[in-house]
N, CA, C and O of each residue as an XYZ file, in Angstrom:
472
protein
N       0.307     -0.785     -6.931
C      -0.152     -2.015     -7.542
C      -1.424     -2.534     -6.891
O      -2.028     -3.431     -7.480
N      -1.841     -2.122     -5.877
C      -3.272     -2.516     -5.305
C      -3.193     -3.653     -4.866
O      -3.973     -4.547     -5.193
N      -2.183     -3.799     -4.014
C      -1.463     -5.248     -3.156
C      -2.090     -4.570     -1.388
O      -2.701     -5.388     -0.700
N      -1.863     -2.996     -0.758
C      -2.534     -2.677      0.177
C      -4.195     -2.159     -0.190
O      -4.614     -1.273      0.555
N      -5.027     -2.591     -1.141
C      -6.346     -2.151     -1.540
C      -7.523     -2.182      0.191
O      -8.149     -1.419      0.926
N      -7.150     -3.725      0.013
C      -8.368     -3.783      1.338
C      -7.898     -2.880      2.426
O      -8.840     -2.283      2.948
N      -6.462     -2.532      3.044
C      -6.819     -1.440      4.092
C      -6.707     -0.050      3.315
O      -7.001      0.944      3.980
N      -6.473      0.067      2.517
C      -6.751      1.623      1.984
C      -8.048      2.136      2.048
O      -8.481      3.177      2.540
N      -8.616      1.164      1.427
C     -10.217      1.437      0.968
C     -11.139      1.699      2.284
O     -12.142      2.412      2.319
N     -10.586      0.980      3.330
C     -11.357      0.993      4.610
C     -10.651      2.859      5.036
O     -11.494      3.653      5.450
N      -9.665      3.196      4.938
C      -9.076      4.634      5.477
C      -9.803      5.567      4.335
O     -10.339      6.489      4.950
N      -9.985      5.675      3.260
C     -10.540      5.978      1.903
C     -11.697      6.247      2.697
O     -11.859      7.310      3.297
N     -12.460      5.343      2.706
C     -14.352      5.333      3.210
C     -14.250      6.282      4.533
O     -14.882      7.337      4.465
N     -13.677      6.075      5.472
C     -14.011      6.663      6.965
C     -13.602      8.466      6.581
O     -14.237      9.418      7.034
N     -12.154      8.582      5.457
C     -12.245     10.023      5.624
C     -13.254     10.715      4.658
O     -13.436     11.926      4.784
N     -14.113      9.805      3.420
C     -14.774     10.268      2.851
C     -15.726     10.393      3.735
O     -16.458     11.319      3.387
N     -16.151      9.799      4.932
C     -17.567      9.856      5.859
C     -17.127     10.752      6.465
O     -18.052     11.564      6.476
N     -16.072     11.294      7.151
C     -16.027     12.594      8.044
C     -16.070     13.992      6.735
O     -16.498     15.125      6.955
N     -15.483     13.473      5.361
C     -15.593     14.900      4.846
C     -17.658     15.404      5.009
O     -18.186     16.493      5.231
N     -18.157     14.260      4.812
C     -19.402     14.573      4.423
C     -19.874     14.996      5.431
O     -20.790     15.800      5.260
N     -19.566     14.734      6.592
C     -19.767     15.397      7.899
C     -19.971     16.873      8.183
O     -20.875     17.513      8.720
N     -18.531     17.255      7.501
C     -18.288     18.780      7.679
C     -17.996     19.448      9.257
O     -18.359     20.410      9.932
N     -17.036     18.188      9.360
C     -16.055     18.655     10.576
C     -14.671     19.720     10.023
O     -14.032     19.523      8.990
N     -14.446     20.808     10.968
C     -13.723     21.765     10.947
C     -12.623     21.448     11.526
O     -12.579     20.844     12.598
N     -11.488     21.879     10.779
C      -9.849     20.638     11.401
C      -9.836     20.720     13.224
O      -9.150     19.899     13.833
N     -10.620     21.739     13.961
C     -10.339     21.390     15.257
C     -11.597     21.016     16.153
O     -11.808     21.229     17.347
N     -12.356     20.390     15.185
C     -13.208     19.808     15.969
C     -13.017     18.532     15.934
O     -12.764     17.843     14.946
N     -13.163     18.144     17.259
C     -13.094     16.398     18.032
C     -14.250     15.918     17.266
O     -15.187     16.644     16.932
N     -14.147     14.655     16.997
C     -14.720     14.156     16.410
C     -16.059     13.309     16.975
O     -15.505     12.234     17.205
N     -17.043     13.167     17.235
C     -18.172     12.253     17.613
C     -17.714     11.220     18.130
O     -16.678     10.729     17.682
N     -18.600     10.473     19.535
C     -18.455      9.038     19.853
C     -18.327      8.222     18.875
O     -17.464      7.348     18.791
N     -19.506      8.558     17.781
C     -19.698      7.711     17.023
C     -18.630      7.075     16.344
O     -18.158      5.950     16.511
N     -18.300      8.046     15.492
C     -17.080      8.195     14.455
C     -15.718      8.316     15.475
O     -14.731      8.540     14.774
N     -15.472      8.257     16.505
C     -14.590      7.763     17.469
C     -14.429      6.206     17.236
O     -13.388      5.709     16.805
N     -15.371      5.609     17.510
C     -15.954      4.047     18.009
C     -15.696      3.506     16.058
O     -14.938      2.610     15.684
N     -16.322      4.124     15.420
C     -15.662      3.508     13.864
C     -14.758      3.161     13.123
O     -14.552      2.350     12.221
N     -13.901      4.467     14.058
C     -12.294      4.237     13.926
C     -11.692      3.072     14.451
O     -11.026      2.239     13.835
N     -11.979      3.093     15.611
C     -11.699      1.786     16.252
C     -11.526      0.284     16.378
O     -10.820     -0.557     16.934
N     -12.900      0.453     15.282
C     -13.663     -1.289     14.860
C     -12.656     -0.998     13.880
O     -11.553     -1.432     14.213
N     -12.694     -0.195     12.398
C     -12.033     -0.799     11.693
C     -10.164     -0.858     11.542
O      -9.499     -1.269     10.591
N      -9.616     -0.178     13.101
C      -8.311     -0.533     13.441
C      -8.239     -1.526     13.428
O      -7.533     -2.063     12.575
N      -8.983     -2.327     14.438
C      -9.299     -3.570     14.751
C      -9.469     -4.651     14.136
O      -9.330     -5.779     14.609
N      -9.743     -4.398     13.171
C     -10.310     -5.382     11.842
C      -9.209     -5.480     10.841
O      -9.389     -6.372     10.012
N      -8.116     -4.787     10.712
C      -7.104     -4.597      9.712
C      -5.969     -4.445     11.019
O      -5.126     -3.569     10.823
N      -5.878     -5.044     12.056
C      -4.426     -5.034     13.129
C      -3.511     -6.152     12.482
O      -2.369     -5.873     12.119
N      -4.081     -7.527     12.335
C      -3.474     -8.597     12.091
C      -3.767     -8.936     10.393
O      -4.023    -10.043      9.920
N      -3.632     -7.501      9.576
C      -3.387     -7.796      8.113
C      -2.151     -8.094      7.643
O      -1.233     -7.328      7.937
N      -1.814     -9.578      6.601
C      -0.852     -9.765      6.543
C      -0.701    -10.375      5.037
O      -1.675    -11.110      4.873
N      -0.020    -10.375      4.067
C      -0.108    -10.511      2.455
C       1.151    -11.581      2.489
O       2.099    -11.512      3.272
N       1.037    -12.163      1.896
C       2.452    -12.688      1.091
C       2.405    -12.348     -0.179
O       1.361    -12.545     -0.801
N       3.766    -11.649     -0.942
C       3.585    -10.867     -2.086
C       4.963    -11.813     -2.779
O       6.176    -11.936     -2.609
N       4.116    -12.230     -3.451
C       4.886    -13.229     -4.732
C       6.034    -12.726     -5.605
O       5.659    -11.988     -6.516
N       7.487    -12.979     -5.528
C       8.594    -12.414     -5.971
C       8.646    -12.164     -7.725
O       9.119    -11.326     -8.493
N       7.790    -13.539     -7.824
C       7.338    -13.857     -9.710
C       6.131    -14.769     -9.917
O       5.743    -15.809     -9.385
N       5.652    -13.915    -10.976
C       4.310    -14.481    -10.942
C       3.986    -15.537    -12.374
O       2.917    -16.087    -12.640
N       5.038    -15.584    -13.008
C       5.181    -16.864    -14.192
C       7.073    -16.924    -14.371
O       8.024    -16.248    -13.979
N       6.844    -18.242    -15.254
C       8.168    -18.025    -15.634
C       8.295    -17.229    -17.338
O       7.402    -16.533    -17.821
N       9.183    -17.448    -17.797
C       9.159    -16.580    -18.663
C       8.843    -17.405    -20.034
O       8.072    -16.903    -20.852
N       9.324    -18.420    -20.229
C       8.780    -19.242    -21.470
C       7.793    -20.353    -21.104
O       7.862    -21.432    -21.693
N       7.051    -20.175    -20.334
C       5.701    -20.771    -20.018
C       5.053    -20.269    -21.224
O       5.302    -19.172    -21.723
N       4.213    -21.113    -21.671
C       3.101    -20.729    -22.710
C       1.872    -20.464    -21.514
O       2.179    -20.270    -20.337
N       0.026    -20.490    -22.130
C      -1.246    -20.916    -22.024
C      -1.269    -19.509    -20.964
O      -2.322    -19.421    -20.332
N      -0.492    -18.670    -20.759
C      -0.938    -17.499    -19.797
C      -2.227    -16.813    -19.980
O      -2.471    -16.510    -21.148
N      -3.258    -16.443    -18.952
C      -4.337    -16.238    -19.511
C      -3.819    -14.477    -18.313
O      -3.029    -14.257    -17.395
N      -4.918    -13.606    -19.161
C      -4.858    -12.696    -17.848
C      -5.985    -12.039    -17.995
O      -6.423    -11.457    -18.987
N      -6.741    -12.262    -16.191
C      -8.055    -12.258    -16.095
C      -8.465    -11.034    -15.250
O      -7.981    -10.936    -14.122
N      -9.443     -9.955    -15.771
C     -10.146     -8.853    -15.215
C     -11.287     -8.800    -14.656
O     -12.319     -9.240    -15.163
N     -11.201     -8.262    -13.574
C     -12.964     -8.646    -12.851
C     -13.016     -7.112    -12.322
O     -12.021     -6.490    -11.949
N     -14.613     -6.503    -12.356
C     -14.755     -5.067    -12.245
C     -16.317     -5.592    -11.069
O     -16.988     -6.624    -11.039
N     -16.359     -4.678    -10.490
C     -17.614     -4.557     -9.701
C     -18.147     -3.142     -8.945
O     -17.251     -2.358     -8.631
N     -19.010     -2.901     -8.749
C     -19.310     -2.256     -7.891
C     -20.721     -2.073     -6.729
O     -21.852     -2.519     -6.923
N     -20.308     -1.391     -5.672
C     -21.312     -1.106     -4.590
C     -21.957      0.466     -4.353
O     -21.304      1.260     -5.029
N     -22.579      0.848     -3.918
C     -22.875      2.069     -3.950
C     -21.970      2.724     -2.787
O     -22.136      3.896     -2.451
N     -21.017      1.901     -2.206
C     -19.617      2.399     -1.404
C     -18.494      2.259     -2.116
O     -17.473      2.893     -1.852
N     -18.606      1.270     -3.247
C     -16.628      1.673     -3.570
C     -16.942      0.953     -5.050
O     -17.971      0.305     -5.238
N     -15.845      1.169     -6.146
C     -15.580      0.531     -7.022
C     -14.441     -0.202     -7.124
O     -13.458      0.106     -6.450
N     -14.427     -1.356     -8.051
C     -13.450     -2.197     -7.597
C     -12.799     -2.834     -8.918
O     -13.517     -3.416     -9.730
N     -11.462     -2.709     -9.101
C     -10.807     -3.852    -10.432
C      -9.676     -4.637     -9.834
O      -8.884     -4.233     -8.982
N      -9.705     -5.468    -10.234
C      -8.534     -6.466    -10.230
C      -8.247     -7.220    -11.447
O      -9.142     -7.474    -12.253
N      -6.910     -7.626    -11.634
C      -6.059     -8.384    -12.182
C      -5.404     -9.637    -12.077
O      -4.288     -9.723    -11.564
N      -5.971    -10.538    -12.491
C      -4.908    -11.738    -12.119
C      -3.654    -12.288    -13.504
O      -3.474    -11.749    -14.596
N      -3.145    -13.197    -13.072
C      -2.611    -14.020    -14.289
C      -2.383    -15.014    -13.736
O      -1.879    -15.183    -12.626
N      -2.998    -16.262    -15.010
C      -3.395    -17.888    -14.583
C      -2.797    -18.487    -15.461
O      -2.432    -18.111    -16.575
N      -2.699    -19.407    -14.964
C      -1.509    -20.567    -15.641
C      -1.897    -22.124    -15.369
O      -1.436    -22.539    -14.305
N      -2.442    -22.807    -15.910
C      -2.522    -23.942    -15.390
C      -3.391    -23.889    -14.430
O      -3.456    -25.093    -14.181
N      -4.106    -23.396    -13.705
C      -5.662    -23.452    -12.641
C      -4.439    -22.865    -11.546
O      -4.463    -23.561    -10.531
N      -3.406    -21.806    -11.475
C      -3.156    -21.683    -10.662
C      -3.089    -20.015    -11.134
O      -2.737    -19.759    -12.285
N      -3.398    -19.044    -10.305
C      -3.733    -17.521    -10.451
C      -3.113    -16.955     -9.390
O      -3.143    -17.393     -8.240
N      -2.209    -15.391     -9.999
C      -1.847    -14.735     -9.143
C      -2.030    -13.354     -9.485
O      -1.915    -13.076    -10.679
N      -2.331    -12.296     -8.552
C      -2.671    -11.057     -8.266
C      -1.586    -10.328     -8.724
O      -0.523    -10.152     -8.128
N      -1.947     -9.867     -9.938
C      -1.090     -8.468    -10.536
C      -1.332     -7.226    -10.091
O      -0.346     -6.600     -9.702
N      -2.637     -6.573    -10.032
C      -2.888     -5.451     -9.161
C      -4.556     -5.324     -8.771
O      -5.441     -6.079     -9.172
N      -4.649     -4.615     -8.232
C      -5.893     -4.217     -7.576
C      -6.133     -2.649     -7.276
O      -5.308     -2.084     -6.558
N      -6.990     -2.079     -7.680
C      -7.836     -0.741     -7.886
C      -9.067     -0.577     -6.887
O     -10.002     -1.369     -7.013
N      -9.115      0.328     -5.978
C     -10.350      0.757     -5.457
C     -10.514      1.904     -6.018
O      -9.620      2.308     -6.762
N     -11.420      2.520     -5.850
C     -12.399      3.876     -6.028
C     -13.690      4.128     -5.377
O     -14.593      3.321     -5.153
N     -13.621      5.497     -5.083
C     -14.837      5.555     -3.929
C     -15.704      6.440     -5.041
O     -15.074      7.049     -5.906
N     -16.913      6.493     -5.013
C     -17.895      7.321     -6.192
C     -18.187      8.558     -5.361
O     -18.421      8.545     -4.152
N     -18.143      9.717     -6.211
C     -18.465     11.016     -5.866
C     -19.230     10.991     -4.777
O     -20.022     10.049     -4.828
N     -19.340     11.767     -3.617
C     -20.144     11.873     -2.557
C     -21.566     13.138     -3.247
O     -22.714     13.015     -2.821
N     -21.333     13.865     -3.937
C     -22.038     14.985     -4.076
C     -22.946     14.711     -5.902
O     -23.285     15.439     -6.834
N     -22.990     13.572     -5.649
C     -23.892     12.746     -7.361
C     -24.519     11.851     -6.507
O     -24.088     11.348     -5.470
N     -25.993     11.659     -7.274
C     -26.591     10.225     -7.687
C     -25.595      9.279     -8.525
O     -24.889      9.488     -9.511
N     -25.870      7.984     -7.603
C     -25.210      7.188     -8.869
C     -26.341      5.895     -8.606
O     -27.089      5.803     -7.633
N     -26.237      4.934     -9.758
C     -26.765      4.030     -9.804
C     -26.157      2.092    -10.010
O     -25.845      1.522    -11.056
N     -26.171      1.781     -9.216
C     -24.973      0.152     -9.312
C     -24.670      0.137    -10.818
O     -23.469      0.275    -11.051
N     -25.371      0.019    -11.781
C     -24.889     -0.185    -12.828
C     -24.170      0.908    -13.797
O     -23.348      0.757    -14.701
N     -24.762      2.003    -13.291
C     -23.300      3.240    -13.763
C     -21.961      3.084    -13.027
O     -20.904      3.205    -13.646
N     -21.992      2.825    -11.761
C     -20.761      2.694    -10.877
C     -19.940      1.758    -11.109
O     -18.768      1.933    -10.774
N     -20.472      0.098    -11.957
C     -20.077     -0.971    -12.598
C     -19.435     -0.421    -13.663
O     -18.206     -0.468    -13.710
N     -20.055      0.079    -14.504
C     -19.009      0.828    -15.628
C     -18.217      1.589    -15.775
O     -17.498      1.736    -16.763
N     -18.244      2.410    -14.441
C     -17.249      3.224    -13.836
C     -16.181      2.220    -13.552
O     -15.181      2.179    -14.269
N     -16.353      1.358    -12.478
C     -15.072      0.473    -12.371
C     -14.792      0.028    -13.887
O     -13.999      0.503    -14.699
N     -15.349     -0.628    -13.960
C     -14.284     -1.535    -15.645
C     -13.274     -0.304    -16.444
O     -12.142     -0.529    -16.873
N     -13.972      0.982    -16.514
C     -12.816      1.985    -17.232
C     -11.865      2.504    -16.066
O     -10.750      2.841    -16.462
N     -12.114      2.636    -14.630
C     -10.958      3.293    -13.686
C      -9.635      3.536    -14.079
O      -8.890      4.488    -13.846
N      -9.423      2.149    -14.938
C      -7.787      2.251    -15.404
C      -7.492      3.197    -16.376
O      -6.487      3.892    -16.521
N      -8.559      3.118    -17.044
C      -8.511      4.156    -18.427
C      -7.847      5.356    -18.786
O      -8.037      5.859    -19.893
């Protein structure tokens, strides 16, 4: 459901940066990419969600349900909400990382996200 997105996407990116590397399974890995690992342990130690048991009731009317797509030339991105009254909750969430071995351009990668689900 894309409730763990933000630390996936961070494990997603670092092994797409060592594939591009073209490290061989028994080679140690660089200071560098040592020290990267690290920061972003660090940065996702004290990740913590509260995940909502229900996200409307059932004969509520005015449900709206809202899609937002974006992208970076590091990841693509969708999410889902559903709103009720000015109050919104997270149905799911989608990352995607864009081919390492293509050109891409922000606004192809934008349209890439909006279909991901497709």
């Amino acid at each position: 459901m894309g409730w763990l997105t933000p630390l996936t996407l961070k494990e997603e990116q670092f092994f797409q940066h060592l594939w591009t590397q073209q490290y061989d399974w028994d080679t140690l890995l660089s200071e560098k990419d040592v020290e990267k690992r690290k920061q972003d342990q660090s940065e996702t130690r004290n990740f913590s969600i509260d995940i909502p048991r229900k996200t409307a009731e059932k004969k509520t009317r005015g449900h709206h349900l809202v899609i937002f797509a974006d992208a970076s030339t590091t990841a693509m991105y969708m999410v889902a909400y559903l709103t009720l009254k000015g109050d919104s909750n997270l149905l799911m969430a989608e990352s995607k990382l864009p081919k390492v071995d293509a050109e891409h351009t922000v606004p192809k990668l934008e349209m890439n996200a909006v279909w991901q689900q497709g």
